[in-house]
MARFI-144047 format. One record per residue (C-alpha): residue number from 1; x, y, z. Coordinates in pm, 1 decimal, always signed. Layout:
<pts>
(NUM; (X; Y; Z))
...
</pts>
This chain:
<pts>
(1; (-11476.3; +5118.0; -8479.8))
(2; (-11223.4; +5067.8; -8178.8))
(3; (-10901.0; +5236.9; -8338.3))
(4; (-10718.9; +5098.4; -8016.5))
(5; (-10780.6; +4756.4; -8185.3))
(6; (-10681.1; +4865.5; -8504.8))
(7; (-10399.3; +4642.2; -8678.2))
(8; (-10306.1; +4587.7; -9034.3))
(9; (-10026.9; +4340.9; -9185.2))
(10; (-9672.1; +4443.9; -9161.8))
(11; (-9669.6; +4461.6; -9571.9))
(12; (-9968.7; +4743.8; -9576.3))
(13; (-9787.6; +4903.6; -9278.4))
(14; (-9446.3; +4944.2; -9459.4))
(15; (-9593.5; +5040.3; -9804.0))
(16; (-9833.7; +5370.1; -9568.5))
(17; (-9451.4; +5383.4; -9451.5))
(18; (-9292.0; +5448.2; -9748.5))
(19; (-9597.3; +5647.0; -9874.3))
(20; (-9603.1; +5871.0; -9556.3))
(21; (-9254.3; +5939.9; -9565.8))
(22; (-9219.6; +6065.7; -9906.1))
(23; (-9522.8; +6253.9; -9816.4))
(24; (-9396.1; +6455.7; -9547.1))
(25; (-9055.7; +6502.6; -9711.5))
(26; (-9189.4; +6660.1; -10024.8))
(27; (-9374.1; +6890.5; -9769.0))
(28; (-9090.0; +6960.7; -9631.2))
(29; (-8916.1; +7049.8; -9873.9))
(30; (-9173.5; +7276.1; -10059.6))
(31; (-9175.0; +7456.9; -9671.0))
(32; (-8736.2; +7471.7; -9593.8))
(33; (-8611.7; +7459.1; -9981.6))
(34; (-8605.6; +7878.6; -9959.3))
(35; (-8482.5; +7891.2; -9576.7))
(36; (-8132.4; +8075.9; -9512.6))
(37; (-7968.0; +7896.8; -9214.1))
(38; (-7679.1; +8047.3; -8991.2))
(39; (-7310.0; +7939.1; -9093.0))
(40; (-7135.5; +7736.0; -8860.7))
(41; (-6793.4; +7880.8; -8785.1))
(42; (-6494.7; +7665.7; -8912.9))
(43; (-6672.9; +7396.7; -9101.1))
(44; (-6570.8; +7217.0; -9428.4))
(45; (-6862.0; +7091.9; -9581.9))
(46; (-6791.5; +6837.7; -9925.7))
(47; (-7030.9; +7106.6; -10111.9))
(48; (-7136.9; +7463.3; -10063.5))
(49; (-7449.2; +7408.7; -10175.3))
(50; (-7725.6; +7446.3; -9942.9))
(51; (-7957.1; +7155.3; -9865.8))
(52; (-8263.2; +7191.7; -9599.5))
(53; (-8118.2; +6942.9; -9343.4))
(54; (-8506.8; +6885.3; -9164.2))
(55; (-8587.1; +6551.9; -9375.6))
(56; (-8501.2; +6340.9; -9052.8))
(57; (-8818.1; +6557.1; -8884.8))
(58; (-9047.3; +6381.1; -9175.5))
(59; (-8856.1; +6069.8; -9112.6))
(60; (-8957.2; +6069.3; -8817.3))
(61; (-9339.9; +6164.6; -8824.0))
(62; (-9362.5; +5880.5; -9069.3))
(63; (-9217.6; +5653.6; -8847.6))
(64; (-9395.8; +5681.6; -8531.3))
(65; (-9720.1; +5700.1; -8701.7))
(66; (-9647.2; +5352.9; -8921.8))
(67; (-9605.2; +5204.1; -8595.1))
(68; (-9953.6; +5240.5; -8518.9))
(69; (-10024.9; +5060.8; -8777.7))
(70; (-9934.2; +4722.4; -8629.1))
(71; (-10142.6; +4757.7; -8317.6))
(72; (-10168.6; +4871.6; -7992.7))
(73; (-9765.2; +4902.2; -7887.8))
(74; (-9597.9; +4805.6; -7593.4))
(75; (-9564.8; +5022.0; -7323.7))
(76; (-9136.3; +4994.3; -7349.9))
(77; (-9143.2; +5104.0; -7728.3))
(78; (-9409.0; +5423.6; -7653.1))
(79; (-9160.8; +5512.5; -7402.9))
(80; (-8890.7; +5492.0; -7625.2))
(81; (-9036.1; +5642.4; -7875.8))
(82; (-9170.5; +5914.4; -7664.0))
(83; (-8791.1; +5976.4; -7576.6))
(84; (-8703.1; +5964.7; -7974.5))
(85; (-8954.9; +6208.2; -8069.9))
(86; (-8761.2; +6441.3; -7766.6))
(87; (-8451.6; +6403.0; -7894.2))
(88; (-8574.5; +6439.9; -8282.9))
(89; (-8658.9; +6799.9; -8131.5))
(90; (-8333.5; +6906.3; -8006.3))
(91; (-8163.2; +6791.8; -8293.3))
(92; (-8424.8; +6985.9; -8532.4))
(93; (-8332.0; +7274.5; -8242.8))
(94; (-7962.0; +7250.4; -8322.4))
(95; (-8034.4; +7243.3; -8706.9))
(96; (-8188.8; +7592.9; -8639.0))
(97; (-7971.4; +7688.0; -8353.1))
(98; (-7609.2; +7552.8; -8370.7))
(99; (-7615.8; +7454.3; -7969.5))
(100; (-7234.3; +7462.1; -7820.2))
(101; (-7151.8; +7055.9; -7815.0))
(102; (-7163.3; +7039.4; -7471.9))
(103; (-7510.6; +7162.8; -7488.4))
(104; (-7589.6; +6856.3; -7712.6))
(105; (-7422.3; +6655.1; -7491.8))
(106; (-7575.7; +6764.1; -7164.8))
(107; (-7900.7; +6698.8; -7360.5))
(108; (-7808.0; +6366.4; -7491.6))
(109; (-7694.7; +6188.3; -7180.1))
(110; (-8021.8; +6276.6; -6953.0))
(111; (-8258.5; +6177.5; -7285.2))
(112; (-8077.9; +5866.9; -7351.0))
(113; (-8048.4; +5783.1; -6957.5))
(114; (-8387.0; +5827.9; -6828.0))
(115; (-8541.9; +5567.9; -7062.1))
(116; (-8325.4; +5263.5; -7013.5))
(117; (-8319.0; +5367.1; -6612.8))
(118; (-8672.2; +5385.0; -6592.6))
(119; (-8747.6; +5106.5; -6831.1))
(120; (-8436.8; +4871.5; -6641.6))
(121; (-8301.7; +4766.6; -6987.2))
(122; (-7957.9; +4761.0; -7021.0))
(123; (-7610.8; +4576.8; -7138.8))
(124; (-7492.7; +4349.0; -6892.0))
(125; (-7116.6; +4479.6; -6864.4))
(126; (-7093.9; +4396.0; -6507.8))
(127; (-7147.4; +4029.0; -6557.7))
(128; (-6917.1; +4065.0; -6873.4))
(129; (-6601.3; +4206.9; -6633.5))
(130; (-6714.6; +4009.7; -6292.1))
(131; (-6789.6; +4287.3; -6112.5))
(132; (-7124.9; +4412.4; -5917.2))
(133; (-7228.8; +4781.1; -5868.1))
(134; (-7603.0; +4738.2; -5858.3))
(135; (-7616.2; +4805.2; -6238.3))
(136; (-7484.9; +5140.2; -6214.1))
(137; (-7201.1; +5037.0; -6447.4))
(138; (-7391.5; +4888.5; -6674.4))
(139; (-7637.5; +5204.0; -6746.5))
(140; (-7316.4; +5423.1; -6786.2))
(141; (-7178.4; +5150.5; -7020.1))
(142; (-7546.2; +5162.9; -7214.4))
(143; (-7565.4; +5509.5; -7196.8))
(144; (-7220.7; +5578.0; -7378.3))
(145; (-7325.8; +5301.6; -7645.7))
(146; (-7612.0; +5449.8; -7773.6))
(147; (-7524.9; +5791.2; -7778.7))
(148; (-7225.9; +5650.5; -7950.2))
(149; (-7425.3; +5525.1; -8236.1))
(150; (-7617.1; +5816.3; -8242.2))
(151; (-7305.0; +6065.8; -8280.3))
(152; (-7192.1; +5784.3; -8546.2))
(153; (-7497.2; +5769.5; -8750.1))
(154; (-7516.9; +6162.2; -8715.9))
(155; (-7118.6; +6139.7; -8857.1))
(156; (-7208.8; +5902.6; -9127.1))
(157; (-7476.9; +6207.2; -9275.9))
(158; (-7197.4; +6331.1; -9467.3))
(159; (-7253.8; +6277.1; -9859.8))
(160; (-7563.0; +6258.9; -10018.1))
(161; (-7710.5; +5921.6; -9968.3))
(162; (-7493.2; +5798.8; -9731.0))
(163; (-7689.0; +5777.7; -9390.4))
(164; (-7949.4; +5609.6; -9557.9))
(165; (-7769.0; +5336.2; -9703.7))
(166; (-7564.3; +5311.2; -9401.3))
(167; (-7898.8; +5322.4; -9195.3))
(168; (-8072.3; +5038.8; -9411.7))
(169; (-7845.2; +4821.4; -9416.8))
(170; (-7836.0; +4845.4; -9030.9))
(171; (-8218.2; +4765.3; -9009.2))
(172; (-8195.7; +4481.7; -9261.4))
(173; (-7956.1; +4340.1; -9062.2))
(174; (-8152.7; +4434.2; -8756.2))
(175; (-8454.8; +4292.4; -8902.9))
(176; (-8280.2; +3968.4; -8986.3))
(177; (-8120.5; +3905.5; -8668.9))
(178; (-8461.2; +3966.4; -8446.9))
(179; (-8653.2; +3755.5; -8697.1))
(180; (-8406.9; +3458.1; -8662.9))
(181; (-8506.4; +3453.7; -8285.7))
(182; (-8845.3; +3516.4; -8311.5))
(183; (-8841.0; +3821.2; -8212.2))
(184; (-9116.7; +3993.8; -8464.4))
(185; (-9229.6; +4303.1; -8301.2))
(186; (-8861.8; +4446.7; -8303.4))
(187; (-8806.5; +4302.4; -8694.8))
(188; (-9120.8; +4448.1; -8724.7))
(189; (-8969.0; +4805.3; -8615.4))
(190; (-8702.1; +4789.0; -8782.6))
(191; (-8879.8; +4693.3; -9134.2))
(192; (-9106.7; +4983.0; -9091.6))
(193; (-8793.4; +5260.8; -9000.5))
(194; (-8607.0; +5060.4; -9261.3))
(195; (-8946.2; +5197.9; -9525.9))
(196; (-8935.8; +5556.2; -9344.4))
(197; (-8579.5; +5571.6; -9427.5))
(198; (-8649.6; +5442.4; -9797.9))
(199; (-8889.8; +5683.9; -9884.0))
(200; (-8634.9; +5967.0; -9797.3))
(201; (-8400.4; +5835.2; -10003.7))
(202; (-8612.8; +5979.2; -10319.7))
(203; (-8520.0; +6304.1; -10170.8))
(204; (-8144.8; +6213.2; -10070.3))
(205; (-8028.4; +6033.8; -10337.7))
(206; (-7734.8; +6242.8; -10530.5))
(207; (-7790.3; +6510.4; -10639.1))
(208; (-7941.3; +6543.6; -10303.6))
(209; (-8256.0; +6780.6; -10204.7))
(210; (-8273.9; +6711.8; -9848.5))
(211; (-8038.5; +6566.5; -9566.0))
(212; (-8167.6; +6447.1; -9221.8))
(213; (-7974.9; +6695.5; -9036.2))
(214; (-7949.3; +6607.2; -8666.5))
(215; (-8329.8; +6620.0; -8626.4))
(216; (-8293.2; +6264.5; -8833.4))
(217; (-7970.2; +6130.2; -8766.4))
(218; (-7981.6; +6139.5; -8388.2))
(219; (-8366.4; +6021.1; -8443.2))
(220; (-8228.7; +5696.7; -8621.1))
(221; (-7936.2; +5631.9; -8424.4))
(222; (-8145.4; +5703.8; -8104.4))
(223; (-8376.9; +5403.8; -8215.3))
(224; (-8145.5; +5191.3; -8355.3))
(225; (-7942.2; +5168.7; -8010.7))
(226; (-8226.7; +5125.6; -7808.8))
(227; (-8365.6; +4815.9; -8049.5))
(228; (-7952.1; +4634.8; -7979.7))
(229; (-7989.4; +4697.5; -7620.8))
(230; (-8399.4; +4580.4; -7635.6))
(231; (-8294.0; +4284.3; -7863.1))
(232; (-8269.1; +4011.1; -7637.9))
(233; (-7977.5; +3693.7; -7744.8))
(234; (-8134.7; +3381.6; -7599.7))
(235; (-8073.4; +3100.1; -7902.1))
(236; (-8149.4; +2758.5; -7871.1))
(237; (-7832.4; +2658.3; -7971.5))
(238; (-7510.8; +2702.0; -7841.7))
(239; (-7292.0; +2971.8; -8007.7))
(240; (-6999.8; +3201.9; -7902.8))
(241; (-7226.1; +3475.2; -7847.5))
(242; (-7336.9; +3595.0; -7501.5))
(243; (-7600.2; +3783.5; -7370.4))
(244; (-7391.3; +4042.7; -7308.5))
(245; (-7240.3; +4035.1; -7636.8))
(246; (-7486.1; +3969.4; -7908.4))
(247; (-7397.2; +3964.0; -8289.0))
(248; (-7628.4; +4284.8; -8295.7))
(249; (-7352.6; +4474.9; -8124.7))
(250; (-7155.2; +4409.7; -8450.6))
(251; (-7391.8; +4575.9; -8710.3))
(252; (-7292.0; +4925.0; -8635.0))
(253; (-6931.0; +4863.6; -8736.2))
(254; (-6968.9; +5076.5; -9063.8))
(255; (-7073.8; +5425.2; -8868.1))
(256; (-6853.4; +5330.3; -8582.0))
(257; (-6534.5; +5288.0; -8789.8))
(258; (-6593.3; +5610.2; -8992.3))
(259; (-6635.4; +5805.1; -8604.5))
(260; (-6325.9; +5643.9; -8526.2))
(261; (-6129.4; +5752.3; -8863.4))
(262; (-6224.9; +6100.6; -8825.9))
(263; (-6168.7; +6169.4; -8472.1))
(264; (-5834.1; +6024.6; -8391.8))
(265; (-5757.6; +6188.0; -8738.8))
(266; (-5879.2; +6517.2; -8631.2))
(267; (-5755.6; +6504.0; -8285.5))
(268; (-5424.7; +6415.0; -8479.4))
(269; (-5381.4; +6711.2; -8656.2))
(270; (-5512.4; +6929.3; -8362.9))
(271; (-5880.9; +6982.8; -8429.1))
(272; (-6194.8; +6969.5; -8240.6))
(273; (-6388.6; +6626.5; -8304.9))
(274; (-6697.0; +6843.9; -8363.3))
(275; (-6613.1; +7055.0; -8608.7))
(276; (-6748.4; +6921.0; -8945.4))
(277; (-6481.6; +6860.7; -9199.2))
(278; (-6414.9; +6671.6; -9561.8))
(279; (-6176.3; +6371.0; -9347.5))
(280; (-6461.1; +6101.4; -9356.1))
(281; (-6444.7; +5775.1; -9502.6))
(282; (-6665.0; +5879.8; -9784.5))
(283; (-6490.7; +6211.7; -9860.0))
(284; (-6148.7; +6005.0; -9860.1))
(285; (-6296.6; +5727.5; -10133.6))
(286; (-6392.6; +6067.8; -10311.3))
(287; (-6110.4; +6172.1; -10344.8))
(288; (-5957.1; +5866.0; -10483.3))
(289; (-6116.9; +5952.4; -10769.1))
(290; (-6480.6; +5733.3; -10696.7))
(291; (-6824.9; +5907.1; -10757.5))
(292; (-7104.5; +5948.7; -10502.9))
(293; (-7280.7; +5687.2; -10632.0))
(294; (-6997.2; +5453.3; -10633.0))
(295; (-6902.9; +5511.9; -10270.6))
(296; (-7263.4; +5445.8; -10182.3))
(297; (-7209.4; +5121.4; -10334.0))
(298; (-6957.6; +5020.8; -10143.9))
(299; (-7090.3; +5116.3; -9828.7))
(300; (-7390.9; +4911.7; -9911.1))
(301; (-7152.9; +4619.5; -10020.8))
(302; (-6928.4; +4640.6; -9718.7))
(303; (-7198.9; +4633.5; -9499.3))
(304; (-7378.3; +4361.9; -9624.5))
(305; (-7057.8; +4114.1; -9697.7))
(306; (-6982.6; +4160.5; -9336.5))
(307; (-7297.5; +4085.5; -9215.6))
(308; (-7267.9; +3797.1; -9379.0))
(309; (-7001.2; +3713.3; -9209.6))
(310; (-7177.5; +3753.6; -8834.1))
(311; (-7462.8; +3537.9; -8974.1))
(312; (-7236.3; +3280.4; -9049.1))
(313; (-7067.5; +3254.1; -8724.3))
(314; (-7371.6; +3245.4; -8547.6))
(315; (-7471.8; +2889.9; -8713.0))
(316; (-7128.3; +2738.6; -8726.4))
(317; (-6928.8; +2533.6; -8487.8))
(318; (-6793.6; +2704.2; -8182.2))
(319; (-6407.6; +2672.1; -8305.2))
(320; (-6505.1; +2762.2; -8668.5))
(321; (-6731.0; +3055.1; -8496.0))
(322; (-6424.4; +3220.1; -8330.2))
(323; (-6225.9; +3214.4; -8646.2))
(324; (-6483.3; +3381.5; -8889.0))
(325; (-6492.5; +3693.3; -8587.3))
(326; (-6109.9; +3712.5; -8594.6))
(327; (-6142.3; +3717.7; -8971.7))
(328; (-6421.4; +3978.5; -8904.1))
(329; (-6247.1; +4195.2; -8701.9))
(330; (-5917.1; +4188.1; -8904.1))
(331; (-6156.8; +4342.3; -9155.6))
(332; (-6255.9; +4598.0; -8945.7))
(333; (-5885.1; +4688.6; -8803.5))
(334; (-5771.0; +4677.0; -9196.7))
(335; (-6030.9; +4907.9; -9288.3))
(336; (-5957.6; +5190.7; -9012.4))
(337; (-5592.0; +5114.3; -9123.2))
(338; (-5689.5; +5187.3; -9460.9))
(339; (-5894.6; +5442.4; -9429.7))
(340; (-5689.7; +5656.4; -9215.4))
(341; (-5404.1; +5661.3; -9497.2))
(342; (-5664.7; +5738.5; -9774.0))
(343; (-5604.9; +6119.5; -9850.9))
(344; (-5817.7; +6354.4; -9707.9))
(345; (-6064.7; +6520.0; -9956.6))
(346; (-5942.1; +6891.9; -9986.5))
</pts>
């Protein structure tokens, strides 16, 4: 048998998925559940109670071997993931470790960089603003978006539960947009991390047993920017979208409004950015009195209804098109507004 040949449908592929990651998280967690990790200094965490933050590492494993599954890859997404199985490692190092942030940072910027240099992929800013510097705008411009994401999604890993929703809905969203263009190999990506994420969820859901930890989180949100920036806007039809500004760009507005709550809030009140705290979205709705399991449901509903709202204003006129964004981005400005008055969990 040639296993370089070897293929199977993307249902059998997601169900191994699914299988595979529970799999590895339940060995995981037999192997951390006992492990005593070092206290970070100055962190407010919403419990005291420890939980082995290495289920992104069995995430991950899952992952990259489903992918297999579908046939022999391209050469751009065994690149990528080659990259995404790096920095999986130095966020499973930090778990372990506690690195300085500018470590992490140092570390982020040359993994994320190298990729879409090497591989020439990038967003077009230059051709957005009108201006030409041989693309070395744009790969800055790239570079700070996806290791915004992944900082966001590795924010959003703050309750039990809540990076996974948040991270599903982003790949069912993901999957929806690449499928509407035809694009199958990236829906097909994103249904598969979409199944790695799900079977983690039996371990995250609250009363949680394991978290991702950075080793996930910074896995996730490393693959997640790389598929917007891969994802490639060319519709038949007209719309107000560009491809410089796709409507993929907009499905990250639920970790990216939650960064942007807590660190203007934090740099507010005079604190570092990267110091964990109980000031995110989640803790906030907490402490209005909503259980876990309620805030995960609106998370889930929030993203979702505004997704709803980019789908629709891809297939509408161009004047009606414009309006639904403005309406979509009052929603997001309302929310930060909100969210930033909501009493900080204490």
């Amino acid at each position: 048998m040639n296993l370089s040949n070897f293929q199977v449908s993307i249902t059998s592929a997601a169900i191994a998925t699914i299988l595979l990651s529970i799999f590895f998280n339940w060995i995981t967690l037999q192997r951390t559940k006992n492990f005593v990790p070092s206290k970070r200094k100055n962190e407010e965490r919403l419990s005291s109670r420890y939980v082995p933050p290495f289920g992104g590492i069995a995430c991950s494993i899952a992952f990259l071997i489903s992918t297999r599954f579908l046939g022999q890859a391209e050469s751009n997404f065994l690149y990528v993931g080659f990259f995404a199985v790096i920095i999986s490692i130095i966020g499973l190092l930090d778990d372990l470790y506690n690195f300085k942030w500018y470590i992490k940072l140092f570390f982020q910027i040359i993994i994320v960089y190298i990729p879409l240099y090497n591989l020439n992929i990038f967003i077009n800013f230059e051709s957005l603003i009108g201006v030409e510097f041989n693309n070395s705008l744009n790969y800055i411009v790239s570079t700070i978006w996806i290791m915004l994401i992944m900082n966001a999604i590795n924010f959003i890993d703050n309750m039990d539960g809540l990076a996974v929703v948040v991270s599903s809905a982003i790949c069912i969203q993901i999957a929806v947009l690449t499928n509407y263009l035809n694009q199958y190999k990236l829906t097909d990506i994103s249904i598969l991390l979409l199944f790695a994420i799900g079977g983690f969820l039996f371990f995250n859901f609250p009363p949680a047993k394991l978290y991702f930890g950075d080793s996930g989180s910074l896995f996730i949100g490393f693959c997640l920017g790389f598929m917007s920036i891969i994802y490639n806007w060319v519709p038949e039809d007209v719309t107000v979208y560009s491809t410089t500004l796709s409507p993929i760009l907009l499905v990250f507005s639920v970790p990216l409004i939650d960064f942007l709550v807590v660190v203007t809030y934090r740099i507010s009140i005079g604190k570092s950015p990267t110091i964990g705290g109980t000031d995110h979205i989640s803790h906030r709705l907490l402490a209005k009195g909503f259980s876990e399991k309620t805030v995960l449901a609106i998370f889930l509903i929030y993203s979702l209804g505004t997704f709803l709202l980019i789908y629709l204003s891809i297939f509408t006129s161009t004047q009606l098109s414009l309006l639904i964004i403005g309406v979509l981005f009052t929603v997001y400005f309302l929310t930060y507004l909100i969210s930033i008055r909501l009493k900080v969990l204490t």
